[in-house]
DOVO-924173 format. One record per residue: x, y negated, z of N, C-alpha, C in turn; residue in three letters. Coordinates in steps of 0.1 Angstrom, whole numbers, plus 5000, padded with zeros to 4 digits. Example, Ala and Ser with C-alpha at 12.3 -4.5 7.8 and 13.67 -1.06 7.14 Angstrom:
2
513250575078512350455078513250335078ala/512850225071513750115071512950005079ser/
This chain:
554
668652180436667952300430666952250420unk/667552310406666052280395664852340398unk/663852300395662652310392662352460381unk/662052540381661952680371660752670364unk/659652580367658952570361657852470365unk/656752440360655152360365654352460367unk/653852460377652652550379651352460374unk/650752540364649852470357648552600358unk/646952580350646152680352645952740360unk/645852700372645752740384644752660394unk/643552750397642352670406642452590418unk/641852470414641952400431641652500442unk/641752420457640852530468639252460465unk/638652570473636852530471636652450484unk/637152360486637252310497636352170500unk/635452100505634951950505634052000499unk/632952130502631752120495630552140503unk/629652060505628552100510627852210508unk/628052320515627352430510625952470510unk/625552400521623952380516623352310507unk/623852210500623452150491623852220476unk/625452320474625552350464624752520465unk/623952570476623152700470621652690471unk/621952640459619952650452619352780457unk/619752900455619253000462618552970469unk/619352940482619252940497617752810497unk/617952710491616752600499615452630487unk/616052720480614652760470613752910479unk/614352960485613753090495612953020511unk/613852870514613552790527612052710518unk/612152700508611052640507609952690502unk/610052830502608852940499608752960513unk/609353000522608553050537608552890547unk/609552810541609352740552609452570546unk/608352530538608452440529607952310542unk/608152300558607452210564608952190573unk/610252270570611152280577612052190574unk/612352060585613052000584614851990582unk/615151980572616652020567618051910569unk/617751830576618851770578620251830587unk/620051920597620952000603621152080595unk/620452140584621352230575622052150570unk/621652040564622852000553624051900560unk/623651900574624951840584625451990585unk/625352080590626252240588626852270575unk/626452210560626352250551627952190550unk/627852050553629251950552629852030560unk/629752040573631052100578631852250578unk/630752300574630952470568632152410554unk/631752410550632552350537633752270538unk/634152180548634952120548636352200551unk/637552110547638652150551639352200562unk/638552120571638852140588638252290590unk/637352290587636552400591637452550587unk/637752530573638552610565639652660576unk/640252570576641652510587641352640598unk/640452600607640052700620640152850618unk/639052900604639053020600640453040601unk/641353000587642553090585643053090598unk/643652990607643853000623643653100631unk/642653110629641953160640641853340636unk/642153350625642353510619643753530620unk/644553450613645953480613646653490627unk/646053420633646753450654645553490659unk/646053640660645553720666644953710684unk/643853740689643453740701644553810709unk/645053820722646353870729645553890745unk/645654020748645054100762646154030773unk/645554000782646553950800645454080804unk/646354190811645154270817646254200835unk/646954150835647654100844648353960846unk/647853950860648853750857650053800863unk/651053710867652353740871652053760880unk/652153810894651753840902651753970908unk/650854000897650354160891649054160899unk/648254050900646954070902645954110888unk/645154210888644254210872643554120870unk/643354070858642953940853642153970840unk/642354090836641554110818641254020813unk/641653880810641653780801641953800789unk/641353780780641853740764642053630759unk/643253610754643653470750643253430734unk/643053320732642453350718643553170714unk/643253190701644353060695642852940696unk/643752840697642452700697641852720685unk/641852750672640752720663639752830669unk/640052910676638953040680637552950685unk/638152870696637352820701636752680695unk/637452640688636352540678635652590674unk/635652710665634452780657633552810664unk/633652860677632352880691631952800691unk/632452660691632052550697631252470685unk/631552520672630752460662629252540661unk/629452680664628552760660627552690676unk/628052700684626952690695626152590692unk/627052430688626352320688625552340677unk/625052390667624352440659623552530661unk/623552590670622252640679622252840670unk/623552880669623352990663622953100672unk/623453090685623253170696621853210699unk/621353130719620053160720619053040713unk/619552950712618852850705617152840706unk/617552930690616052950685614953010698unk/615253050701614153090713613353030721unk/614152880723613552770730613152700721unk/612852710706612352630696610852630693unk/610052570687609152600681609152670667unk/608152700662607852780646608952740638unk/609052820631610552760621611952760628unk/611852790643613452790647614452910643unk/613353050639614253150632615053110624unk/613553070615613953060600615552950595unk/615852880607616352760603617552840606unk/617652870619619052970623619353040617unk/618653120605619253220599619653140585unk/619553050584619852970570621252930574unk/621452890588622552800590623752920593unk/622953070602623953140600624553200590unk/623753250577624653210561625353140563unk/625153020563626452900556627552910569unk/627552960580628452930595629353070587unk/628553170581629853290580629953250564unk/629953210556630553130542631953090550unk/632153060559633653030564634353120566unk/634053200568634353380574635353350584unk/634353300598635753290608635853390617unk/634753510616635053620621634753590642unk/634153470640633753490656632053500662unk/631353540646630053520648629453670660unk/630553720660630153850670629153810684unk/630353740691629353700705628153620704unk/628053540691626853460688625953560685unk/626053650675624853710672624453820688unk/625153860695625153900707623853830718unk/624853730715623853640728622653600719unk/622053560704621053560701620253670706unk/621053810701619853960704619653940720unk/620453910726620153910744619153830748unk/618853700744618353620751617353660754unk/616353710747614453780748614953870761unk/615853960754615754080762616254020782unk/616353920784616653880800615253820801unk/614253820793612553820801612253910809unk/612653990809612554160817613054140826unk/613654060833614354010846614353840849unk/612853830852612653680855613753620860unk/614353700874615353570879616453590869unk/616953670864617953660852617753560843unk/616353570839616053500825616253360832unk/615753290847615753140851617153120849unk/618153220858619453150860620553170846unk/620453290836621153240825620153190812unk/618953200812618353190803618653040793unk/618552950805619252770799620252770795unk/621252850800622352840796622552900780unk/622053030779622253090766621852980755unk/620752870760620252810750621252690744unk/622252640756622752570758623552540742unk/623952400741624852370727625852320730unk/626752310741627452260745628652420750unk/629552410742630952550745631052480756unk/631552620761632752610774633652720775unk/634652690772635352790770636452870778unk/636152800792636752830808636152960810unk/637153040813637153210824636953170836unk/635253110839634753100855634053110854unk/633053160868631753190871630953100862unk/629553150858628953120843627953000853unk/628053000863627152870872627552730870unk/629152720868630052590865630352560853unk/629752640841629052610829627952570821unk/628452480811627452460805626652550797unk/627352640788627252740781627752840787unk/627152970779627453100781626953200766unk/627753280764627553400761626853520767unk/626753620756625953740765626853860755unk/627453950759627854060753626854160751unk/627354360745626654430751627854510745unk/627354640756628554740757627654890755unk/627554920746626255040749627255170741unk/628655180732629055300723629655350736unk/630055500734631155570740632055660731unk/633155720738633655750723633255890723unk/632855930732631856120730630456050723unk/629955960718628655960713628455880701unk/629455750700629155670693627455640692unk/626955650678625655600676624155700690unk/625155770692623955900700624255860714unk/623655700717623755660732623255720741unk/622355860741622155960746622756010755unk/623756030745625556080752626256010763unk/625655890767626655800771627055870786unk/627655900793628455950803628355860820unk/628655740815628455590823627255640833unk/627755640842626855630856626955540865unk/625155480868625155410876624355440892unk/624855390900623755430909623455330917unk/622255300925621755180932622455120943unk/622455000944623654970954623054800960unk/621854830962621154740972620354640962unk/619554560973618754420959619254310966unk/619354160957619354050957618453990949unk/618653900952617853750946617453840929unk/618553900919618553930908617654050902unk/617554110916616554210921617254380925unk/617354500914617954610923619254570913unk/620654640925621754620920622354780915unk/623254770913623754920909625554890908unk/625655000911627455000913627955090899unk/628355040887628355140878629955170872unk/630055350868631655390866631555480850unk/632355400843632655470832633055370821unk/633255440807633555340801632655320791unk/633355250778632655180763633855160753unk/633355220745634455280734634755140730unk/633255060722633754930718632954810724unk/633754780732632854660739633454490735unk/632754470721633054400713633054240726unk/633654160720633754000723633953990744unk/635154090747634854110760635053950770unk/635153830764635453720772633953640770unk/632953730763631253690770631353630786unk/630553590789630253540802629753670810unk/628853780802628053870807627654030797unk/627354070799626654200789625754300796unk/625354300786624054420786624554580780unk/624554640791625254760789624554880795unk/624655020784623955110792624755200801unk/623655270807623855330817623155420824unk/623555550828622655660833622355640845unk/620955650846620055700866619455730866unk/619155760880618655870879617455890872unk/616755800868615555790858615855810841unk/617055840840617855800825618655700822unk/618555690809619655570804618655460807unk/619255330812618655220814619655090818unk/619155000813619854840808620154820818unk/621254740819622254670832622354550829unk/622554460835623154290833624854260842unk/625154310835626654320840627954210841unk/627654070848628653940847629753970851unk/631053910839632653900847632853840855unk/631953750862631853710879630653710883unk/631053800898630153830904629553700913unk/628253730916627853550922628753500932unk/629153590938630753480949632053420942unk/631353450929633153450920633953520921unk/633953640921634953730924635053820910unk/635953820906636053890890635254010894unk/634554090882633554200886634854300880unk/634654500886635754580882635254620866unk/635754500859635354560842637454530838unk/637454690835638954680835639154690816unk/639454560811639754580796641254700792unk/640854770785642154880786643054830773unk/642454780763643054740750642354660743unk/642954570734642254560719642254650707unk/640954670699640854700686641854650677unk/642554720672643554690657642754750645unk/641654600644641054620629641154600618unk/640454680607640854610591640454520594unk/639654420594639454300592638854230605unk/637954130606637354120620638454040626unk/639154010624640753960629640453880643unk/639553770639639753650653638853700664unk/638153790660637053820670637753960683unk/637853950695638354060702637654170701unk/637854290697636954470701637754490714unk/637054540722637654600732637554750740unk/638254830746637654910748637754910764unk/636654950770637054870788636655020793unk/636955010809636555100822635955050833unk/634655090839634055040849634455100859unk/634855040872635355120883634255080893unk/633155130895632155060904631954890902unk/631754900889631354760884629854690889unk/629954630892628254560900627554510885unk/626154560885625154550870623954530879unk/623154480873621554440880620854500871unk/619554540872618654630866617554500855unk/617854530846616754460834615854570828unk/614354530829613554580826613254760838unk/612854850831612454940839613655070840unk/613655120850614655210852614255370834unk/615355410833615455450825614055460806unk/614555320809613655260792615255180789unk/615955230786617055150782617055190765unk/617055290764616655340745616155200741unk/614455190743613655090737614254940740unk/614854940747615354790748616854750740unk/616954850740618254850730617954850718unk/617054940715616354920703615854790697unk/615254680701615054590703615854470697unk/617054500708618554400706619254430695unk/619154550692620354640677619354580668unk/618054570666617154560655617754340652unk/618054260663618254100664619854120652unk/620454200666622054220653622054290643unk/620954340637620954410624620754330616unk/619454230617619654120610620654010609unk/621254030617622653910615623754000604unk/623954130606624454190598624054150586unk/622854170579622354160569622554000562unk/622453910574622553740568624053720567unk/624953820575626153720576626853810561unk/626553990555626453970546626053900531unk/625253850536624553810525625553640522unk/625553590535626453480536628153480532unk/628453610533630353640528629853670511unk/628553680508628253720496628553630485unk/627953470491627253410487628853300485unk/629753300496630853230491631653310481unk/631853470482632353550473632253460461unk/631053510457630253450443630953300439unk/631053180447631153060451632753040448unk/633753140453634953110449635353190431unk/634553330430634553330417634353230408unk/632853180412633153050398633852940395unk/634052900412634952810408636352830402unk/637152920408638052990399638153010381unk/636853100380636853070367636252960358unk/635652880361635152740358636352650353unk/637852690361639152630359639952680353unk/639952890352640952920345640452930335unk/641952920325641852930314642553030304unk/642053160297642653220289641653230279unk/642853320269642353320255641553220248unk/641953100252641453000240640452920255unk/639852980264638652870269638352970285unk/637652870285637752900304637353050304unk/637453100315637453250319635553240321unk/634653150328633453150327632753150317unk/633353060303632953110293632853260282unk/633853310288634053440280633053550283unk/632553640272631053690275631353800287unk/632053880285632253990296632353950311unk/633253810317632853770323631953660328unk/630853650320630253600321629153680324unk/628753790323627853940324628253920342unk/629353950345630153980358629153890368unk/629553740363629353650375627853620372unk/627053680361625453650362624953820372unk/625453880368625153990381625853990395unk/626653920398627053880409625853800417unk/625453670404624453580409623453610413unk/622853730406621653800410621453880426unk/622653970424623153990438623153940448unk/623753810449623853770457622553670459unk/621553670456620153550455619453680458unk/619453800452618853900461618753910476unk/620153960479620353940491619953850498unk/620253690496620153580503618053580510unk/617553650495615853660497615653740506unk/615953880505616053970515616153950534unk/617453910533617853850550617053760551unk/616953640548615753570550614053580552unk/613853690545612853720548612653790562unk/613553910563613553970576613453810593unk/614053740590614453600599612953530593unk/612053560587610653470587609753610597unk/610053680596608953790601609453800619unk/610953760619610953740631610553640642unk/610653520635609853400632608253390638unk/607553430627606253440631605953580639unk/606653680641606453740657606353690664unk/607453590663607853580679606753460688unk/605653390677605553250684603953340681unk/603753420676602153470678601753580674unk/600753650679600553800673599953790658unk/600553880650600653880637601054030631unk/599954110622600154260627600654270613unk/600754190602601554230588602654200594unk/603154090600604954040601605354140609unk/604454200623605354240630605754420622unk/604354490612604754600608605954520595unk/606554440589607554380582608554360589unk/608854350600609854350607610754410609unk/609654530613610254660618610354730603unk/609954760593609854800582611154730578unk/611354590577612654530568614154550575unk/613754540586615354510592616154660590unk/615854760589616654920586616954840569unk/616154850558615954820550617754750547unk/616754640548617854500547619454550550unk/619554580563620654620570621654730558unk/620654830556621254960548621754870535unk/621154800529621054770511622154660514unk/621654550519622354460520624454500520unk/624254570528625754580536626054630534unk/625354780520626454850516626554780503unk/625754740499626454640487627254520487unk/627654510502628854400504630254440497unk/630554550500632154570499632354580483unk/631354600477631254630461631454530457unk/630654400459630354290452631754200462unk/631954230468633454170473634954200463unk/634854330461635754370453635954320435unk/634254340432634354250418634354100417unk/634254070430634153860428635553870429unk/636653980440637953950439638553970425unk/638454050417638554110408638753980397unk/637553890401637053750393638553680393unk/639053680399640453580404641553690404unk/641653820400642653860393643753880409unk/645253900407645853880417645753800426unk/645553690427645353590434644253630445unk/643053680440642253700453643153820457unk/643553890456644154010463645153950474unk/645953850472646853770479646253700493unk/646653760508646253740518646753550519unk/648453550517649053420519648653350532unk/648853440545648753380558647453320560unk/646553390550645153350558644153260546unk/645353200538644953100527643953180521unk/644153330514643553410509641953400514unk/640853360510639853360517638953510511unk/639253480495638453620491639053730497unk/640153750499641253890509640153890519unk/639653780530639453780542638053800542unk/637353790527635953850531636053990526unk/636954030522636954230514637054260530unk/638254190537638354300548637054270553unk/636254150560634954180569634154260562unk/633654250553632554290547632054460554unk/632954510557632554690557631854690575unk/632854570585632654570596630654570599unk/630154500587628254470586627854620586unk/628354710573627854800574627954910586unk/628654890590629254990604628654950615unk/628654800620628454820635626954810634unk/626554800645625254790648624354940643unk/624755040633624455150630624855120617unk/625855240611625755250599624855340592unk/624955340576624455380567622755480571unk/623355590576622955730581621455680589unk/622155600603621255540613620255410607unk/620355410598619455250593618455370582unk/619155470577618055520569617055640581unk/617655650591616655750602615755640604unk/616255480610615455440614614555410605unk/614855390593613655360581612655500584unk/612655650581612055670583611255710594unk/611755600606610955610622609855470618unk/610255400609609255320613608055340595unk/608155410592607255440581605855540590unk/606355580603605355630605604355610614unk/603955430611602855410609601855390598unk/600655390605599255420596599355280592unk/599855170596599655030587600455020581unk/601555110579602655050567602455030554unk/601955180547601455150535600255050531unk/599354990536598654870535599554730538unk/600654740544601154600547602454630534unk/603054680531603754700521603054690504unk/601854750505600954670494600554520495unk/600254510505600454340507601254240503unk/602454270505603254230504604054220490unk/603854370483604254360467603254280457unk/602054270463601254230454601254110446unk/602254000449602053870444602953900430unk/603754080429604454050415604054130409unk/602754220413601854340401602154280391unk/602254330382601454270366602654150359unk/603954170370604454050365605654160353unk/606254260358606854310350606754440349unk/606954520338606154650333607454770348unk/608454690350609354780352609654770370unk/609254650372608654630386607154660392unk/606154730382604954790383605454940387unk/606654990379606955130377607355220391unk/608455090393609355100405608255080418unk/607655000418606854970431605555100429unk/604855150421604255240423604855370427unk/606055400426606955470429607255500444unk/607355390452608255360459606855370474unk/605655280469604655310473603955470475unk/604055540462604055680466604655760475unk/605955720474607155810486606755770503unk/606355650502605755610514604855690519unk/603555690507602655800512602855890515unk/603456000505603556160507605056190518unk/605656070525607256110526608056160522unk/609256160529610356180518611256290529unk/612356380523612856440533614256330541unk/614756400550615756300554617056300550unk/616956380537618556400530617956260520unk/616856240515616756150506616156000513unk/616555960522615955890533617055760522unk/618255770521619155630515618355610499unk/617755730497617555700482615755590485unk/615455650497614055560497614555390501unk/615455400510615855250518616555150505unk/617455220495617555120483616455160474unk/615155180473614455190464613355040469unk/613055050482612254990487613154840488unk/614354860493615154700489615054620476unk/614654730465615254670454613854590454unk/612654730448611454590449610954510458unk/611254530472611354410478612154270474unk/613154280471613554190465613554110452unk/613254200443612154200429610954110434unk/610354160445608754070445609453920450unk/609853930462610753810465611253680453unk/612053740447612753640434611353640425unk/610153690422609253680417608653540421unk/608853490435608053390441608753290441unk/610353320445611053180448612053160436unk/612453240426613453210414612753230404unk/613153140392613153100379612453220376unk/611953220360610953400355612653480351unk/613953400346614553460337615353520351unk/615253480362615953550375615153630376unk/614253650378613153820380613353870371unk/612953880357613253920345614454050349unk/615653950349617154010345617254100362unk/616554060370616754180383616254280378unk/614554300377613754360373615154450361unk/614754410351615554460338616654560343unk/617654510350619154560354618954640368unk/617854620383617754690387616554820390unk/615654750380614454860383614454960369unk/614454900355614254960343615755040342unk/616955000351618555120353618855080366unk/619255220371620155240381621455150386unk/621155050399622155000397623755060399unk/624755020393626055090395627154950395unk/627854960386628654850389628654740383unk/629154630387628454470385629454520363unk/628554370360628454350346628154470340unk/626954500339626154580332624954510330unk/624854400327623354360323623354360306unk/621854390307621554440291621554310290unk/621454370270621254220263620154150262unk/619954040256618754000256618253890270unk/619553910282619353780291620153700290unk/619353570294619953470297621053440308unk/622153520302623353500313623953350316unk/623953230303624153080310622853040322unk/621753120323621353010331621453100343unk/621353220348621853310360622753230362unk/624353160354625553150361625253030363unk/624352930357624252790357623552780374unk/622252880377621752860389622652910400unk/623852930395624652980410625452900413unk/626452810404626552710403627252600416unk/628052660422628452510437628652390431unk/628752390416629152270415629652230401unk/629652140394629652110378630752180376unk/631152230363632152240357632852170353unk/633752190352634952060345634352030330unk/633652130320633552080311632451940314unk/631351980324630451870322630451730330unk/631851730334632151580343633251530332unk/633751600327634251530312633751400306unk/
């Protein structure tokens, strides 16, 4: 058989790149909040985020699908999910990197460092960061149950996978799930139906026998979950293990998996409790507030692991065009797309400031009382969450766009830009979408210290630009007088933007504030390449940059 042709003009893979070392972004925002933070495990995550192997796992691990045993042969029930081996290397990379409970057992800086490394862990997009960000939100929340927190608390911290279906005692590691949606309530856990009722104490303290179900009881081969449930005092938190302390499977009956747009390697599940055994965390019906709590840990991972599918988006655009070549010279050279991938870059160094920021405030909550970070906290994480994640699927679609057919082409997994369009929407949705991040914005505006800790906070970019004075006086005003709740999303992207404006004010170049400032505060943002004239679009694409161009290794 002849040959029909050479495939010529055509991009390498982005493969063998240290990703922490190729996003300036990222160690220019680490070294505004955390210029004392030692970076050598980033840029060991950075190599292997980047590497080929790693690559290898994702497509793997997406393209074979997780597979339900709700039975062994026998026909004893077993609810096992089987997952392909790259599933479990990706666990097993994320744990040893401490994405999980880690940080908890750290000193100062252990947020901050986790949330750097969880960026670069979802730049792979292996789609198994679910149970990790899970068991990060859990781990605080099992203080509320001393003997819980002694007997899994080490473990959650634990860096060593184990990826055996046995009692969580004969492990090194463990996960922590949570099961809190139903399908009468979705976001309105209110609704939830799930009854529990008391059923004696042990060592764990009161137990409860609980029956009903959970619409999506994401990553069900956790070791454990935190799940709600009605008593007679109200809805209130359960600690619910797939083995019970004698080892005896607990009745958590998995009924199916989720067949999602994207999400691929990670299991959704939807289960039934048949008098399932749960132990009581914290106080009988305060389950609301502690949930609140844990959704506020996974909102910020939403927002970073956004910001992280953002930030490779961006990363495979240029390289792509860096190499293709039309009409006379590379596709990066040519001005229109070169508008594209300088507001891309912006974008995505927005974002990257943003999530990060929320992961410094959690940071210094956590190791001491601190009454600006902790009203920033609660203030950023709705914030972040909303802006961040609905600007994922946008800026996905124009970086694919960047690569023409080809990013559109799944090719068994090879497709990486395909495999971050599909996650991207999963950020915006779980944990609360759109609607619920702008109610909670306006639950937490109503405190008396907001508007002074939000002046605080804008203040280092007053005076820096006429159109980020305009916007932030603005935005500050709505604060004060309120806003109604049909216009609740128009306040949550107003407040992202100059937040992030003041941000890039502190840690990026003047011609990076400038062109944000310019493109998002002086116009309405709408669709990428619309930056006015008059910026410096070589150096936006120059600072986004994974890596030289071909022209300059020439």
């Amino acid at each position: 058989m002849h040959a029909t042709h050479e495939v010529t003009n055509q991009s390498t893979p982005y493969v063998g790149v240290n990703l922490f070392r190729a996003n300036r972004p990222l160690r220019d925002a680490l070294h505004l909040h955390a210029p004392e933070l030692e970076l050598a495990r980033l840029d060991e995550l950075g190599a292997e985020a980047g590497s080929a192997a790693l690559q290898a796992h994702a497509r793997r691990a997406n393209a074979h699908l997780p597979v339900l045993h709700t039975h062994d042969r026998h026909g004893r029930r077993i609810d096992e999910v089987e997952f392909h081996p790259s599933y479990h290397a990706l666990l097993a990379s994320a744990l040893r990197h401490g994405l999980h409970g880690t940080p908890w057992s750290r000193g100062p800086g252990g947020h901050v460092e986790r949330a750097a490394a969880f960026m670069l862990f979802t730049e792979a997009e292996p789609s198994v960061l679910c149970p990790v960000s899970m068991s990060y939100a859990a781990a605080p929340a099992l203080r509320a149950n001393p003997a819980l927190h002694a007997a899994w608390g080490p473990k959650l911290a634990h860096t060593a996978y184990d990826e055996r279906f046995i009692p969580f005692d004969q492990k090194s590691a463990v996960t922590i799930g949570m099961g809190m949606t139903e399908k009468q309530g979705g976001s309105d856990v209110r609704a939830n139906t799930t009854r529990a009722t008391p059923h004696g104490k042990d060592g764990w303290g009161q137990r409860y026998a609980v029956t009903g179900h959970k619409w999506f009881f994401s990553a069900p081969m956790c070791d454990a979950f935190l799940v709600l449930a009605q008593t007679a005092s109200g809805l209130s938190c359960l600690f619910m293990p797939r083995f019970l302390p004698d080892s005896r499977l607990n009745a958590i009956a998995v009924q199916r998996l989720k067949h999602k747009l994207g999400n691929h390697a990670n299991a959704s599940s939807e289960v039934e409790f048949d008098h399932a055994t749960a132990w009581l965390v914290g106080e009988e019906g305060r389950g609301i507030p502690q949930i609140l709590a844990m959704g506020a840990l996974t909102r910020l991972d939403c927002a970073l692991g956004t910001a992280g599918l953002m930030r490779h988006a961006l990363s495979l655009a240029l390289h792509h065009t860096a190499q293709r070549h039309a009409f006379g010279r590379p596709l990066i050279a040519q001005p229109l797309m070169q508008n594209v991938l300088a507001d891309l870059a912006l974008e995505s160094e927005a974002a990257t400031a943003l999530a990060l920021r929320v992961a410094v405030a959690v940071d210094r909550t956590d190791h001491a009382p601190d009454e600006h970070e902790a009203v920033m906290r609660r203030l950023l994480t709705p914030v972040a969450k909303f802006w961040i994640c609905k600007r994922g699927s946008h800026f996905a679609q124009e970086a694919m766009e960047c690569l023409g057919g080809n990013g559109y082409v799944e090719a068994a997994g090879e497709g990486v830009m395909a495999r971050i369009y599909r996650e991207m929407p999963v950020n915006s949705i779980w944990e609360g979408a759109g609607n619920i991040m702008a109610i909670d914005l306006l639950r937490a505006l109503r405190g008396a210290d907001v508007l002074p800790a939000l002046e605080r906070e804008l203040a280092p970019a007053r005076g820096a630009h006429a159109a980020f004075d305009r916007a932030a006086g603005l935005v500050l005003h709505s604060v004060e007088q309120g806003v109604h709740e049909a216009q609740a999303r128009i306040l949550a992207r107003d407040l992202a933007l100059v937040l992030q404006a003041a941000l890039l004010q502190r840690q990026a170049p003047a011609f990076a504030f400038d062109a944000f400032c310019a493109s998002r505060l002086a116009a309405t943002p709408d669709v990428f390449g619309l930056l006015p004239a008059g910026l410096d679009l070589e150096a936006l694409v120059e600072r986004a940059l994974p890596e030289p161009t071909p022209q300059e290794t020439s």
